[in-house]
VOBA-1610 file (N, C-alpha, C; in pm, whole numbers, padded with zeros to 5 digits, always signed):
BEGIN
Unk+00084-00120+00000Unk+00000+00000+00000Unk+00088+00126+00000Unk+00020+00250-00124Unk+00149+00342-00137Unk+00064+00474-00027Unk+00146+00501+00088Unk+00104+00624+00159Unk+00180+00752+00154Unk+00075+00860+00128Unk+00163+00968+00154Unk+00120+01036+00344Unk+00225+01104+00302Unk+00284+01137+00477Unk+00256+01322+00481Unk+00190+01362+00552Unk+00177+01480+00587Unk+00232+01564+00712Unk+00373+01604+00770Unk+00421+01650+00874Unk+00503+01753+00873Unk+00549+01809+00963Unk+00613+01901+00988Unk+00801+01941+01075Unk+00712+01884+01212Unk+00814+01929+01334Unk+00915+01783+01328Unk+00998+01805+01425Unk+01101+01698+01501Unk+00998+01531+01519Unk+00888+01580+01623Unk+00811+01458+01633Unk+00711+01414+01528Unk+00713+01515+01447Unk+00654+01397+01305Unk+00726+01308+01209Unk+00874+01431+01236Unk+00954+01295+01136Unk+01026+01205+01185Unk+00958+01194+01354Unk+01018+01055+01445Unk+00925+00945+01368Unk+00772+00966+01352Unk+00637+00893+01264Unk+00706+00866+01077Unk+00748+00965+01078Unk+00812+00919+00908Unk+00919+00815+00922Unk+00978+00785+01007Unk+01108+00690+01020Unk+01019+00605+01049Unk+00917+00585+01154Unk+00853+00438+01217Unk+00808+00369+01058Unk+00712+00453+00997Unk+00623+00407+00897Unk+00757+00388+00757Unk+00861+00485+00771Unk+00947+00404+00672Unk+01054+00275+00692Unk+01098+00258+00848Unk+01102+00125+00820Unk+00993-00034+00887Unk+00899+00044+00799Unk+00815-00066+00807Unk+00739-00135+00685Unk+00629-00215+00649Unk+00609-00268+00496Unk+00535-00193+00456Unk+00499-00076+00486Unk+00405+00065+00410Unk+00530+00119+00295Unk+00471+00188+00217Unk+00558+00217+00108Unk+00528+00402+00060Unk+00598+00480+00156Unk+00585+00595+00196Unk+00653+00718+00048Unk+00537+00723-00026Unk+00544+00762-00188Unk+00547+00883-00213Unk+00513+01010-00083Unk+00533+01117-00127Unk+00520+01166+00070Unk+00598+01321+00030Unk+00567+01371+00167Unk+00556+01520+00146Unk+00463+01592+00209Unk+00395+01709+00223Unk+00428+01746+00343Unk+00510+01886+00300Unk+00546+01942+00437Unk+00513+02103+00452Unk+00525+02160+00551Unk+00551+02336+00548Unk+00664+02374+00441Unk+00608+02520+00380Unk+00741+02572+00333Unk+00817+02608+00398Unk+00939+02604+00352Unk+01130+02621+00459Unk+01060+02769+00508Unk+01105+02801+00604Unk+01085+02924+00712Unk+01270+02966+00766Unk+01212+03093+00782Unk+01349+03150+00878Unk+01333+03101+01000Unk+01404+03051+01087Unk+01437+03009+01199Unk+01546+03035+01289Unk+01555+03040+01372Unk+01666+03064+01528Unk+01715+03202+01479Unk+01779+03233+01598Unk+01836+03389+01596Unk+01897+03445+01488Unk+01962+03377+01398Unk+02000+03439+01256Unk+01916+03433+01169Unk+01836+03391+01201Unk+01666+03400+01084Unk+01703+03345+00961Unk+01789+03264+00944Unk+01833+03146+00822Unk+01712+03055+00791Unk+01708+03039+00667Unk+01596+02972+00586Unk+01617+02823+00628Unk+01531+02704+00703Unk+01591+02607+00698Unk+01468+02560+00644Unk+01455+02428+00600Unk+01367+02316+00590Unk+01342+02240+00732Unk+01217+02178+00757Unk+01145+02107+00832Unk+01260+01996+00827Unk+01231+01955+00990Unk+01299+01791+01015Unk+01242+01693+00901Unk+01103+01746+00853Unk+01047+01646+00785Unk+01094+01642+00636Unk+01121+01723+00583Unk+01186+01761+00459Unk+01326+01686+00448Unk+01400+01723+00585Unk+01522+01677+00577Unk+01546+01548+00567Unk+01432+01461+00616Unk+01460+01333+00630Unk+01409+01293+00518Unk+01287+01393+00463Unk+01282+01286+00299Unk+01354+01328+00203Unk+01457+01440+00189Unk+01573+01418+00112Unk+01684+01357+00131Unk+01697+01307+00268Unk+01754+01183+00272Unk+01731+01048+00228Unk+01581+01030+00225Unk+01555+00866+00207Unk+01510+00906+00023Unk+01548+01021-00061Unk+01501+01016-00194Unk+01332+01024-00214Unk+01271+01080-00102Unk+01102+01100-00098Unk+01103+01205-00158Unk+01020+01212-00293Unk+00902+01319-00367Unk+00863+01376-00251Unk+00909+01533-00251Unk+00819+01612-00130Unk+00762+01744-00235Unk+00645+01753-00148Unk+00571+01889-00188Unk+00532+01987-00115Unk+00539+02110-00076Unk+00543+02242-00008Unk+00450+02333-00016Unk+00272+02264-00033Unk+00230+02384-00052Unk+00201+02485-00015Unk+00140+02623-00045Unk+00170+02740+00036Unk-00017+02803+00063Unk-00072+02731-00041Unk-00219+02733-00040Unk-00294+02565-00076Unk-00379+02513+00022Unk-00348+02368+00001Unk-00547+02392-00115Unk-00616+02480-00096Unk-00704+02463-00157Unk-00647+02481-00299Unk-00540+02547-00340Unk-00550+02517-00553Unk-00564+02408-00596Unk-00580+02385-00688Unk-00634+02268-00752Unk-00517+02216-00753Unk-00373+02209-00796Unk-00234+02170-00840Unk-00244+02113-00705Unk-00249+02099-00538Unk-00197+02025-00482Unk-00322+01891-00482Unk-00431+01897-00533Unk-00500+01785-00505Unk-00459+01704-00634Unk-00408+01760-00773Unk-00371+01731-00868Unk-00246+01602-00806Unk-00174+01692-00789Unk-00018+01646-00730Unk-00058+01497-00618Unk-00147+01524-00539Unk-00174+01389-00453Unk-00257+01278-00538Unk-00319+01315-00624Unk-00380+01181-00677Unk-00301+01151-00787Unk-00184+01240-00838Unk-00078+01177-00956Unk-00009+01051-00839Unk-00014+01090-00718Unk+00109+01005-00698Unk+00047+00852-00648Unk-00083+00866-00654Unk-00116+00754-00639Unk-00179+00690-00529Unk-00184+00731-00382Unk-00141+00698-00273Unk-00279+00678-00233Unk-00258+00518-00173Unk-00387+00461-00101Unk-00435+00523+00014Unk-00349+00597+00075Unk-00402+00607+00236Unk-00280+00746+00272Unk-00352+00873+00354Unk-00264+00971+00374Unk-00211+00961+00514Unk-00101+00979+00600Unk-00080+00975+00751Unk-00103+01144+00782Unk-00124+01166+00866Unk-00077+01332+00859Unk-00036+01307+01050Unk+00093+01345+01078Unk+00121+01386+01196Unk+00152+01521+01239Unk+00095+01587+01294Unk+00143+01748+01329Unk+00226+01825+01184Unk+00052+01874+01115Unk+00091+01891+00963Unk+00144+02054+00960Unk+00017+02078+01051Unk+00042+02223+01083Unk-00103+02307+01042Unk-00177+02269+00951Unk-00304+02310+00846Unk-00428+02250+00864Unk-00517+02281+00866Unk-00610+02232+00814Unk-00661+02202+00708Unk-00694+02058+00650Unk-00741+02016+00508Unk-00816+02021+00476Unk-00861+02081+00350Unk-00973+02070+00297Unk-01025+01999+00216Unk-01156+01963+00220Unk-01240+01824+00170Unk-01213+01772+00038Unk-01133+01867-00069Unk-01082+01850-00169Unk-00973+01731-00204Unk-00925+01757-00059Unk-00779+01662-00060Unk-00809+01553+00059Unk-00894+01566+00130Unk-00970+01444+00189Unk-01040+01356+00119Unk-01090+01379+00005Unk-01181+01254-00079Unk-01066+01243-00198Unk-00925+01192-00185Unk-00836+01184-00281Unk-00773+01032-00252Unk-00747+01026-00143Unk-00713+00859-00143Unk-00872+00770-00093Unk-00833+00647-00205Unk-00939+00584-00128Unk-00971+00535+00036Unk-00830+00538+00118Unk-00887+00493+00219Unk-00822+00585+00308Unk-00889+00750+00253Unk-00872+00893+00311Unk-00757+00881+00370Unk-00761+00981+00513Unk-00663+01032+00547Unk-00697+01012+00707Unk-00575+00969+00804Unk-00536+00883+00922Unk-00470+01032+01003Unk-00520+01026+01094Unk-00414+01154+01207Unk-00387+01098+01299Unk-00245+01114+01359Unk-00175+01082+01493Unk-00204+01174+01586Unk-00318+01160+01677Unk-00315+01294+01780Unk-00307+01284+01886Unk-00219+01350+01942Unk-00138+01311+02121Unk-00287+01332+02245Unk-00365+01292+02243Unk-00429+01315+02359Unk-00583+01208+02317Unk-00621+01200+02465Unk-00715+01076+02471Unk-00823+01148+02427Unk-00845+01145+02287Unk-01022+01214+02208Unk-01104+01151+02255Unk-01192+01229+02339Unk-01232+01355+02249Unk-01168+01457+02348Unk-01127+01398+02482Unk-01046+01515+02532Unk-00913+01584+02488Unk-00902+01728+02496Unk-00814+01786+02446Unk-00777+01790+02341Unk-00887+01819+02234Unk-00867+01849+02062Unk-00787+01968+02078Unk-00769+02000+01938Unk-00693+02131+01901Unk-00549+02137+01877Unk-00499+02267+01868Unk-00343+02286+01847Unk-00251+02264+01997Unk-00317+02211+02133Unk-00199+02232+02269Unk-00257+02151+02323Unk-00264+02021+02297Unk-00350+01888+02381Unk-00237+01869+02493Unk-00056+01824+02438Unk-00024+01828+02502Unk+00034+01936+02643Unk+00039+02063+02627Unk+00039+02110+02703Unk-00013+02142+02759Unk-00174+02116+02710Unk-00300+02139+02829Unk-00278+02064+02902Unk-00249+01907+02913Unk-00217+01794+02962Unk-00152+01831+03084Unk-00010+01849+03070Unk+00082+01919+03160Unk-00012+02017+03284Unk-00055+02118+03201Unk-00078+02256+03276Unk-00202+02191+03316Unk-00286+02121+03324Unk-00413+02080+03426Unk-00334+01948+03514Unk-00238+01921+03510Unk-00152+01802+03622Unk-00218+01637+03624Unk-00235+01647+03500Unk-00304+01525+03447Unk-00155+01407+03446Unk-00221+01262+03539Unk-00137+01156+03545Unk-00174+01088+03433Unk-00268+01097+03354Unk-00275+01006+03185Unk-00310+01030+03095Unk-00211+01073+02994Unk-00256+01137+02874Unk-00240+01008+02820Unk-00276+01044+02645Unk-00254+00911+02601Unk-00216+00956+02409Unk-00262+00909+02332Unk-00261+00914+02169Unk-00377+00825+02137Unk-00438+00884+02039Unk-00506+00862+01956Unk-00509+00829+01798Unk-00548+00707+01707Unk-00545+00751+01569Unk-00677+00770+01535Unk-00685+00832+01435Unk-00819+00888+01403Unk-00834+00927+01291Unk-00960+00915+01189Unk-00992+00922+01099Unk-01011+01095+01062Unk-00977+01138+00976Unk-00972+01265+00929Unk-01114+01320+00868Unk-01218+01354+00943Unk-01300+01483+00818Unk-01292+01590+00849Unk-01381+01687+00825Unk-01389+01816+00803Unk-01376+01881+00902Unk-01467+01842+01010Unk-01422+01882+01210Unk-01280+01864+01203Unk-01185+01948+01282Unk-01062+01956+01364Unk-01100+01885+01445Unk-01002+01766+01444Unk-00977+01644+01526Unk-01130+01575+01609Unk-01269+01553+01498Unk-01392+01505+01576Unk-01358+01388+01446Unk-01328+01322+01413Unk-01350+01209+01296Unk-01321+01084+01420Unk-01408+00993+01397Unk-01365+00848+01464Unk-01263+00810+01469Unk-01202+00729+01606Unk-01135+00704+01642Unk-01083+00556+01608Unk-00957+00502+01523Unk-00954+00431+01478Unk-00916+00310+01640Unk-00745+00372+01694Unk-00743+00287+01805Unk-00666+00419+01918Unk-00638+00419+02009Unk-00602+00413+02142Unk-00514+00428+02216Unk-00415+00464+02285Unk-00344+00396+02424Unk-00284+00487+02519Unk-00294+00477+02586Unk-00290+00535+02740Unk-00133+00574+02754Unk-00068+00689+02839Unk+00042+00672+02872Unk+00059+00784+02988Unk+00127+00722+03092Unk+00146+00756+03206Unk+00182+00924+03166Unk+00159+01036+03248Unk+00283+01160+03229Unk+00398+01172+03344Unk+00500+01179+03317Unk+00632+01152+03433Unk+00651+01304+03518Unk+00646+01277+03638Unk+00689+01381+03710Unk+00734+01541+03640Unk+00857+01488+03574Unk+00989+01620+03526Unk+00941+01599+03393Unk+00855+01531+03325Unk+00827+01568+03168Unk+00831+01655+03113Unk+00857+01717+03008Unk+00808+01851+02972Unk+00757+01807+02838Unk+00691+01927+02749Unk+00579+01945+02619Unk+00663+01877+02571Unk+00757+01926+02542Unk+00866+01847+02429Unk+00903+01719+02405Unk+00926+01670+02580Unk+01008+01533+02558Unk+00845+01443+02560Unk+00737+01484+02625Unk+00568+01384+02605Unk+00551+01415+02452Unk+00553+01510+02396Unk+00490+01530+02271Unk+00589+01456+02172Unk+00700+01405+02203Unk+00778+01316+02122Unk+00740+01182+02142Unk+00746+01119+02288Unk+00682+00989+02318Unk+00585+00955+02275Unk+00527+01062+02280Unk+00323+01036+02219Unk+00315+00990+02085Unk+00401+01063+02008Unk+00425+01061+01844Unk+00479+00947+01828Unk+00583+00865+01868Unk+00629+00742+01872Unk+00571+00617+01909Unk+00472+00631+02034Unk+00392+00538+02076Unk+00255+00524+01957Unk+00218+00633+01911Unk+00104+00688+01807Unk+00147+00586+01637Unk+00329+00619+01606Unk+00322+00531+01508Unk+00319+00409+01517Unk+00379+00348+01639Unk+00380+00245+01636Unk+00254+00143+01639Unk+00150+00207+01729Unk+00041+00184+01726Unk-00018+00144+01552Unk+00001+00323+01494Unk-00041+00292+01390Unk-00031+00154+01302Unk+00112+00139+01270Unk+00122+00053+01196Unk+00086-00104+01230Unk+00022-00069+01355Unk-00041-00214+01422Unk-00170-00228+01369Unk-00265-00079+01320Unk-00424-00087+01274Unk-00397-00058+01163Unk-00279-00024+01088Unk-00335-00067+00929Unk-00317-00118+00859Unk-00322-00256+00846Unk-00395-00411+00795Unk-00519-00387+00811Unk-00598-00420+00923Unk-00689-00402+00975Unk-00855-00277+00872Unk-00691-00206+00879Unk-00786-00025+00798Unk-00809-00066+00696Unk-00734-00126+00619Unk-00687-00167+00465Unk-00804-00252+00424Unk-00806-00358+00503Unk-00873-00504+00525Unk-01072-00448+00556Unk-01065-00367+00574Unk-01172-00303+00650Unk-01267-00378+00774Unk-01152-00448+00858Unk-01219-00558+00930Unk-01234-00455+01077Unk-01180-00322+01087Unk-01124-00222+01188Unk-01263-00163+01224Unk-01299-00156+01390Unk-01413-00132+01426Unk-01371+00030+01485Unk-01468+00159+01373Unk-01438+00259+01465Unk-01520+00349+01576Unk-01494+00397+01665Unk-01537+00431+01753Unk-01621+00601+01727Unk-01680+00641+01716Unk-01744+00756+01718Unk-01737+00862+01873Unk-01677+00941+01841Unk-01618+01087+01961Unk-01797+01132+02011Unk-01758+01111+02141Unk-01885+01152+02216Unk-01901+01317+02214Unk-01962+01390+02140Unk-01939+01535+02176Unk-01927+01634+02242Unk-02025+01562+02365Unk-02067+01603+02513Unk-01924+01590+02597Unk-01892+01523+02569Unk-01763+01453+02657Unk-01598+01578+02564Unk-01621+01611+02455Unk-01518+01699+02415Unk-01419+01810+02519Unk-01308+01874+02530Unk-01283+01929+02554Unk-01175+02035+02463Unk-01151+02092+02453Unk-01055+02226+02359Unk-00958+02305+02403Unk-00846+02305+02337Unk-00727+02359+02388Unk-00722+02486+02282Unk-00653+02582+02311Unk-00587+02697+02290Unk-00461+02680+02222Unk-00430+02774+02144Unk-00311+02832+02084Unk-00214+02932+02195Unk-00110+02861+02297Unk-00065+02942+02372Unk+00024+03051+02260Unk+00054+03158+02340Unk+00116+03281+02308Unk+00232+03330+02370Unk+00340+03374+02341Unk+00440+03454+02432Unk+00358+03486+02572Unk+00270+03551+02551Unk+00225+03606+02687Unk+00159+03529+02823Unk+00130+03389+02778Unk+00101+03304+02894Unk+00179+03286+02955Unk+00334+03296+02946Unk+00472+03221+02972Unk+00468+03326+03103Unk+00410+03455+03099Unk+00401+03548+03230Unk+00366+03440+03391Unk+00482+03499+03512Unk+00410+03398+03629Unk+00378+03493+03699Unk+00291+03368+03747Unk+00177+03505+03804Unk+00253+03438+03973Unk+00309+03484+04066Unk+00369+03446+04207Unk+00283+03410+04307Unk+00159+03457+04293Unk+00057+03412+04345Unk+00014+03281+04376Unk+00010+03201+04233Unk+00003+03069+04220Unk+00086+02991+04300Unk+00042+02863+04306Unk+00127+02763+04359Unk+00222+02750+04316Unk+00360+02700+04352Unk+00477+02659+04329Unk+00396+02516+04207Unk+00330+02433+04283Unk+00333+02330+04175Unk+00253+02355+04038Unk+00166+02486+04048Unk+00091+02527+03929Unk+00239+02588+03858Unk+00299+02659+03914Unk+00424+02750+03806Unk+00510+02611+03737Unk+00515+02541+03855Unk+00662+02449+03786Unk+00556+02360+03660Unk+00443+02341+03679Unk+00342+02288+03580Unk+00345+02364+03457Unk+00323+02479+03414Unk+00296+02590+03350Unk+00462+02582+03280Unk+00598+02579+03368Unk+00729+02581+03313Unk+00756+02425+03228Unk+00698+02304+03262Unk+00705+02184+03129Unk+00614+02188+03067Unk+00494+02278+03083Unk+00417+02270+02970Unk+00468+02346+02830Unk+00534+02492+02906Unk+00593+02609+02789Unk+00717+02514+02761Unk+00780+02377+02777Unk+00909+02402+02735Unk+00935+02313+02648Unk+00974+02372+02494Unk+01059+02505+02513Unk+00987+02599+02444Unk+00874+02610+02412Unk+00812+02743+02405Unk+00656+02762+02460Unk+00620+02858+02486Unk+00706+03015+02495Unk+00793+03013+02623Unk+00801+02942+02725Unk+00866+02893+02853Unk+00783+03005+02947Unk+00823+03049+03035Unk+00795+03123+03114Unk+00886+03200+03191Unk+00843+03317+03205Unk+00901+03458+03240Unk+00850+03533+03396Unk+00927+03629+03435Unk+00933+03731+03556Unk+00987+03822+03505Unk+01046+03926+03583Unk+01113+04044+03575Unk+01155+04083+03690Unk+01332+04096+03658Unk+01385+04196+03752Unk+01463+04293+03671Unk+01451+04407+03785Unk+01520+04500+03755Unk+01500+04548+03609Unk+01390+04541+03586Unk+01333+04569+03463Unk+01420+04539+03349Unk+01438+04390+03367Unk+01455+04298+03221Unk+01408+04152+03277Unk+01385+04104+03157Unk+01310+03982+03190Unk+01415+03871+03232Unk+01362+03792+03312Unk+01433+03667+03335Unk+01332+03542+03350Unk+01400+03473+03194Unk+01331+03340+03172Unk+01374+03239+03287Unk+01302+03146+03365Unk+01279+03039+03468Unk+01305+02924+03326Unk+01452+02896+03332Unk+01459+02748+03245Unk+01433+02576+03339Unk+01489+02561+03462Unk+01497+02480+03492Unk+01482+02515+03664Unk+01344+02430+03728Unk+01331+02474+03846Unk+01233+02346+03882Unk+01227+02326+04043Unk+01148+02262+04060Unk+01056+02291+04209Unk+00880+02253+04263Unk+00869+02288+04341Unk+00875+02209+04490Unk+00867+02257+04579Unk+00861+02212+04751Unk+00749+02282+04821Unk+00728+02231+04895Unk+00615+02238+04993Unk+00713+02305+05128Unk+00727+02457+05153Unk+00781+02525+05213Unk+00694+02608+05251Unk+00720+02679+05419Unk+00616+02770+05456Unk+00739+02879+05466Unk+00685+02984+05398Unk+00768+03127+05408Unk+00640+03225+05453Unk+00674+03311+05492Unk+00620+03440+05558Unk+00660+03578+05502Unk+00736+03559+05316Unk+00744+03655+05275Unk+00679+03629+05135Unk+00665+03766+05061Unk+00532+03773+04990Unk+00586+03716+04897Unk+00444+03669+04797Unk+00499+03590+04682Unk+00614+03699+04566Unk+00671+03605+04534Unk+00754+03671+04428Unk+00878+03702+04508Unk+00886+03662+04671Unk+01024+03692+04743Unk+01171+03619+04701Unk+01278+03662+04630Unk+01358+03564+04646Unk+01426+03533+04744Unk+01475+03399+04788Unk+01512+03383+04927Unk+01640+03256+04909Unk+01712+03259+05001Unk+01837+03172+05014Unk+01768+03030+05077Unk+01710+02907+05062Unk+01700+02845+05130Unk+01800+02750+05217Unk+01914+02734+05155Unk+02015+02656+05195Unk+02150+02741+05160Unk+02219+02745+05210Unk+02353+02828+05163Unk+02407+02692+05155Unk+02450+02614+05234Unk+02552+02503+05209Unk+02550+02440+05110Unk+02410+02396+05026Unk+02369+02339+04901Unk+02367+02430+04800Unk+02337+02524+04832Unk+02327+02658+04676Unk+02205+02662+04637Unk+02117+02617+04755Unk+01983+02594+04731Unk+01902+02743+04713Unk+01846+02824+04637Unk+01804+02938+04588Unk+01616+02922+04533Unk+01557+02976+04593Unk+01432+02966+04578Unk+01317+03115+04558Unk+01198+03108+04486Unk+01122+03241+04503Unk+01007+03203+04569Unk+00931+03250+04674Unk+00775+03209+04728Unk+00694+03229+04644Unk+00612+03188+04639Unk+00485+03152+04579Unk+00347+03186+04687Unk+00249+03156+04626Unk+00111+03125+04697Unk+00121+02998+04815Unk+00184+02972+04745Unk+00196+02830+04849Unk+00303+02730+04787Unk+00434+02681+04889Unk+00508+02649+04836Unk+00613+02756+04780Unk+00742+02656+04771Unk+00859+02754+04682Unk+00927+02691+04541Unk+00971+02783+04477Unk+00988+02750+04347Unk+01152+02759+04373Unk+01237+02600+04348Unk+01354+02579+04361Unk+01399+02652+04222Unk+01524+02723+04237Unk+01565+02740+04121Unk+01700+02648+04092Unk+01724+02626+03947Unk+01822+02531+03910Unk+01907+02620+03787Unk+01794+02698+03692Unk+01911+02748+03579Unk+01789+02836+03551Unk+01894+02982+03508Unk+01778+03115+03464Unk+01872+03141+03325Unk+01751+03230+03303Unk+01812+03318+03172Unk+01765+03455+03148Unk+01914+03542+03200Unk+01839+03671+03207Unk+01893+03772+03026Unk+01787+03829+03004Unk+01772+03886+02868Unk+01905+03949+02855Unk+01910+03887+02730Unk+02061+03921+02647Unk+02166+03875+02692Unk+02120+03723+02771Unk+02264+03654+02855Unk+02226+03523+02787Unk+02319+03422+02822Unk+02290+03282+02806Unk+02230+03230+02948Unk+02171+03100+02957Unk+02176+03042+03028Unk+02255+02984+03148Unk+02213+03050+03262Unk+02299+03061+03374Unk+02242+02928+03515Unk+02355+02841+03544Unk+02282+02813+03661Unk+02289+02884+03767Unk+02144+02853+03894Unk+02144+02975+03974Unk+02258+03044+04053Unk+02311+02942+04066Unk+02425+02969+04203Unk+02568+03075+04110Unk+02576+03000+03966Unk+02653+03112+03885Unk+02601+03266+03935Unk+02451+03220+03888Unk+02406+03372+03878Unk+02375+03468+03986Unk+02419+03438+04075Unk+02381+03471+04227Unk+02500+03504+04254Unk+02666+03478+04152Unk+02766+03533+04231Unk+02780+03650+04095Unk+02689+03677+04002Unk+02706+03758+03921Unk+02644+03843+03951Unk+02461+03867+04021Unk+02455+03916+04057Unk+02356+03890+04254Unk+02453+04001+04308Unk+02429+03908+04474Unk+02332+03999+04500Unk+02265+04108+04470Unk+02128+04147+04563Unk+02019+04096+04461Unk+02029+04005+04379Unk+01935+03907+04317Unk+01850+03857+04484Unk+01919+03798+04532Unk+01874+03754+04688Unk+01833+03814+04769Unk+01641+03862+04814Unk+01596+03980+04889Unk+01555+04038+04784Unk+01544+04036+04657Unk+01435+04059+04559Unk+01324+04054+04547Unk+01221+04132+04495Unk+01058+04075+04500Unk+01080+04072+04301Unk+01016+03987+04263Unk+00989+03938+04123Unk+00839+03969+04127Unk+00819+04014+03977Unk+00698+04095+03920Unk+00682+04071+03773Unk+00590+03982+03738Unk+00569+03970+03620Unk+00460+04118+03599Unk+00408+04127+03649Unk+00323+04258+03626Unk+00373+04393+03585Unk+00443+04410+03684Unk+00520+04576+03652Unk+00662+04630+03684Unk+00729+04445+03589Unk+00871+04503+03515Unk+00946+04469+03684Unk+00923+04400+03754Unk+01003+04400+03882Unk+01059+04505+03975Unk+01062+04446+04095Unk+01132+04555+04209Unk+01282+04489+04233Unk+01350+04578+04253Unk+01518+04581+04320Unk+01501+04529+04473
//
């Protein structure tokens, strides 16, 4: 069976390696056009691109998927069955009634909960112990098409978006290529998404990554693997921002206001800010227009960091 492959990021073209070495016969791949990327704003191509000019895959880039030339282009190439993992787009019905046995999505979260573009980091940021993956049949609804199969997966303590949203994608192909025989064969029983039961995620923004000090220590350190690595999450001192890269929380009673920074341990280098409840350990910051510092570096770079109040609101106090 000849499939084409629809993806984008790092964890879709972990799904293009599963399904290419396996007995699917992966005939074309559709990706984003190359974009400027990282601080020199250099044109690169998608992980997914890269890997199918490595394996000699026909790729196509379109920039408007309704012209007629890309539905043209998918039924020249033939292809029984489409995968699409984190494509980036939404398809339109044009290019959904093009293979006969349509088009298959890998989607990281247990449907019908947490459709949309941030399943997994909703996941994270509500402190959910089981997310899971889904495959699922593609129509016209964003992520409501039946559910082909399933499976559950624990979320780990220190996870973050990045390293679950890779597992998910990996557990998702592998799965896949377990239901399609089955799909092919049409012996595959699918499940229909309860609507009532739905839930919907958001498009986070730079500006969620704001902490609010108020919150719990375990809501912030939640909120910091959900953003990571984007948009991560931010404070302010001394009126420049300082990104929170690596931190974790404790169940500490302080008596100074949230957003206090405080020494908890000198002998360990143990460095912490209060919260609502609880303290937020720090491990590694990043203050604007620096690299990545661990705390205890940054505490001999700068020492009235310690006895600080932090203010995502209004640019910080000294």
């Amino acid at each position: 069976m000849r499939i084409g492959f629809w993806g984008t990021p790092f964890h879709a073209a972990g799904v293009l390696e599963v399904l290419l070495n396996s007995e699917f016969d992966v005939s074309v791949v559709y990706t984003s056009p190359d974009r400027k990327r990282g601080r020199g704003m250099k044109i690169e191509a998608s992980p997914v691109k890269r890997m199918a000019l490595e394996r000699g895959i026909p790729i196509w880039q379109p920039k408007v998927l309704t012209e007629r030339v890309v539905a043209e282009t998918l039924g020249n190439a033939k292809v029984d069955l489409c995968v699409v993992a984190a494509y980036g787009y939404i398809l339109p019905q044009s290019l959904l009634d093009v293979p006969n046995f349509g088009f298959i999505n890998i989607h990281p979260s247990l449907l019908p909960k947490y459709r949309g573009p941030s399943p997994v980091a909703s996941a994270i940021l509500h402190e959910e112990e089981i997310t899971g993956v889904s495959i699922m049949a593609v129509d016209k609804e964003v992520d409501a098409g039946p559910v082909l199969a399933q499976r559950e997966a624990k979320i780990c303590a220190v996870e973050t978006a990045a390293t679950l949203t890779n597992r998910l994608f990996i557990l998702g192909a592998n799965l896949l290529i377990k239901v399609l025989p089955d799909w092919f064969s049409g012996s595959l029983s699918l499940t229909h998404q309860n609507l009532g039961m739905a839930t919907y995620t958001k498009k986070f923004v730079k500006e969620d990554g704001k902490i609010q000090w108020k919150n719990t220590a375990r809501e912030i350190c939640a909120r910091l693997r959900a953003f990571s690595p984007w948009p991560g999450i931010y404070t302010y001192w001394q009126g420049r921002m300082l990104k929170i890269i690596e931190a974790y929380p404790i169940e500490y009673v302080s008596h100074e206001r949230p957003g206090a920074v405080i020494t908890l341990d000198r002998a360990t280098k143990t460095i912490g800010i209060c919260t609502g409840s609880g303290v937020v350990v720090l491990s590694k910051v990043r203050l604007e227009g620096r690299r990545d510092t661990d705390i205890w570096s940054f505490i001999q770079g700068h020492p009235v960091f310690v006895g600080s109040i932090l203010d995502a609101e209004t640019l910080g106090e000294a």
